[in-house]
DRENRO-854655 format. One record per residue (C-alpha): x, y, z; residue in three letters; residue number from 1. Coordinates in steps of 0.25 Angstrom, whole numbers. Each point is the difference from the previous one (the first is absolute). Example, Ala and Ser with C-alpha at 12.3 -4.5 7.8 and 13.67 -1.06 7.14 Angstrom:
// residues 2
{atom {49,-18,31},Ala,1}
{atom {6,14,-2},Ser,2}
// end
This chain:
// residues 79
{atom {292,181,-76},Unk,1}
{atom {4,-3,15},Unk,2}
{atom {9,-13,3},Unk,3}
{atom {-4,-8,14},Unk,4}
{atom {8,-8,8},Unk,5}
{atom {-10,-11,8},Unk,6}
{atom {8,-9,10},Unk,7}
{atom {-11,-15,-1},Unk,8}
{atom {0,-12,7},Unk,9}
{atom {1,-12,-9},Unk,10}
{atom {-2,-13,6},Unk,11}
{atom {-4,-14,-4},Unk,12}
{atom {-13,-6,1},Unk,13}
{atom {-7,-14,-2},Unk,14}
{atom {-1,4,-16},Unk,15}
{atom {10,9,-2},Unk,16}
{atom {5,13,4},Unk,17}
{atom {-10,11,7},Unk,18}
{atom {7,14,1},Unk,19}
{atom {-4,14,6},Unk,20}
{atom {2,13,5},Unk,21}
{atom {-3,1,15},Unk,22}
{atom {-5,15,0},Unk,23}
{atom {-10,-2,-10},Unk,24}
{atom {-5,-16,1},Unk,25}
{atom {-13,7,4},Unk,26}
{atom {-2,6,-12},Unk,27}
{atom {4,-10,-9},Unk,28}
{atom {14,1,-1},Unk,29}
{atom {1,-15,-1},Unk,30}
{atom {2,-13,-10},Unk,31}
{atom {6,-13,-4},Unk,32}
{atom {7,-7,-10},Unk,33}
{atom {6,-14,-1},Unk,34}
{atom {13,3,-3},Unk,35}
{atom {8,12,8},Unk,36}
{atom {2,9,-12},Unk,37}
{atom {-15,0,-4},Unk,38}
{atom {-5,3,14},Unk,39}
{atom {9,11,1},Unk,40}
{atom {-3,4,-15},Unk,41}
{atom {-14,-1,5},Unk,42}
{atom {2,11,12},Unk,43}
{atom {6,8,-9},Unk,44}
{atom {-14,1,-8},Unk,45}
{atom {-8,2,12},Unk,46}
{atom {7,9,5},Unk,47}
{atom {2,10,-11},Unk,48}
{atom {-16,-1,-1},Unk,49}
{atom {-2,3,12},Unk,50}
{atom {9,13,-1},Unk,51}
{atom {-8,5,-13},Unk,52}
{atom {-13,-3,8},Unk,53}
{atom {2,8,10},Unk,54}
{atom {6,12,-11},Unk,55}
{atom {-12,-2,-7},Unk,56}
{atom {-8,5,13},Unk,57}
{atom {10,9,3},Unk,58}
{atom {2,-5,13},Unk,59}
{atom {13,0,7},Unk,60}
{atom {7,-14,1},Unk,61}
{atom {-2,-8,13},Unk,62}
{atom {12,0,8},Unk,63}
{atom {12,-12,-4},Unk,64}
{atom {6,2,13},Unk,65}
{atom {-9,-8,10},Unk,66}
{atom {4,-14,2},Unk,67}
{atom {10,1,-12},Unk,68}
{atom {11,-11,-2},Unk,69}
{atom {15,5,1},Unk,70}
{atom {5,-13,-4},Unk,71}
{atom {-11,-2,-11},Unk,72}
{atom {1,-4,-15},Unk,73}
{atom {1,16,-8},Unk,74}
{atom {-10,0,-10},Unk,75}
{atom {1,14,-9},Unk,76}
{atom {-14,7,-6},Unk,77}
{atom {1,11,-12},Unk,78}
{atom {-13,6,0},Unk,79}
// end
């Protein structure tokens, strides 16, 4: 098992909270929730799907750096 450290941007939205991670919006690293703690448990989810994705492929991981948020909410994966 490998732990991941994903810096998100959490911000409200006209029916809750949307949240994501910037270097991998595009490839869906993106959700919501109505409260703060369910979106946030939310990117954990998609994230950590995306990871075992892309090891079921045996592709390399996209790069977290681009456009990451220094000042963004740590989310931790176990994968």
């Amino acid at each position: 098992m490998k732990d991941y450290v994903f810096r998100v941007v959490l911000e409200p939205d006209e029916e809750g909270w949307h949240v994501y991670f910037p270097p991998w919006a595009s490839i869906g690293a993106s959700t919501w929730g109505y409260t703060r703690e369910e979106a946030l448990y939310h990117i954990q989810e998609v994230l950590e799907m995306i990871i075992e994705e892309f090891e079921e492929e045996g592709t390399p991981l996209p790069s977290m750096e681009e456009e990451e948020v220094p000042d963004g909410i740590p989310v931790s994966v176990t994968v």
